[in-house]
C-alpha positions in Angstrom: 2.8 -48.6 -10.1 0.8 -46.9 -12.7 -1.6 -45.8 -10.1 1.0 -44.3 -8.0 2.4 -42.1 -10.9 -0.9 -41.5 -11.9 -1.3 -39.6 -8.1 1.9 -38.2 -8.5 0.8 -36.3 -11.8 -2.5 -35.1 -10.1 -0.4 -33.4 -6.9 2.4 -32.3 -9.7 -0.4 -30.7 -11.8 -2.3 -29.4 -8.3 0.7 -28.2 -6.9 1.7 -25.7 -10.4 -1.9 -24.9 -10.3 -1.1 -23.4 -6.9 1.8 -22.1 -7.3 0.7 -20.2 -10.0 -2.2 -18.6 -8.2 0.4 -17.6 -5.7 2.3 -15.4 -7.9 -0.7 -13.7 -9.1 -1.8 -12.9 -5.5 1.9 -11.9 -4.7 1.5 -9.6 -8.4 -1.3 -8.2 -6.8 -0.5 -7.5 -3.5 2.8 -5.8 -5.4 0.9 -3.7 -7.5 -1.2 -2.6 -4.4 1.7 -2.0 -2.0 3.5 0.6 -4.9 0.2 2.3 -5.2 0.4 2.8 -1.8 3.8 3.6 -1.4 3.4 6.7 -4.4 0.0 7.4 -1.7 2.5 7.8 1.1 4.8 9.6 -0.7 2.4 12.2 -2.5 0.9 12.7 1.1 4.8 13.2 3.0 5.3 16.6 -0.1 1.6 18.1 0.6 3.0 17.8 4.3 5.6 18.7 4.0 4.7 21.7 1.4 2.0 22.6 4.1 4.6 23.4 6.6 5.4 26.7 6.1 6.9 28.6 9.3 3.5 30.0 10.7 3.3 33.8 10.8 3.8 35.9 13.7 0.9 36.5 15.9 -0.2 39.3 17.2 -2.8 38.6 20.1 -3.8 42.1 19.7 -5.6 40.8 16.5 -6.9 37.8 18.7 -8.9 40.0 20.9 -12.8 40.0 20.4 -14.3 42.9 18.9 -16.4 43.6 22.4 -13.8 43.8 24.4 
């Protein structure tokens, strides 16, 4: 019986032992994914800023100079 319990305390202590490096990967990958997100997000304005209405050509202007 003692042995038994004995076992049961080693998986108990294993088992919090993992469970605890699981929420510091899941922290982690957390923090990464909002990093990325504020990325994303910084990347969609200076797109979006970028996308002025283009000016009107004039293919007059697009014409080499040898021509």
């Amino acid at each position: 019986m003692e042995e038994r319990l004995t076992e049961l305390e080693i998986k108990m202590s294993l088992t919090e032992d993992f469970v605890e490096e699981l929420n510091r990967t899941i922290y982690r990958q957390e923090q990464r994914l909002e990093l990325l997100q504020e990325q994303l997000r910084h990347l969609h304005r200076q797109i979006q800023s970028a996308a002025e209405p283009p000016e009107p050509r004039n293919l007059r202007d697009e014409i080499p100079p040898h021509y």
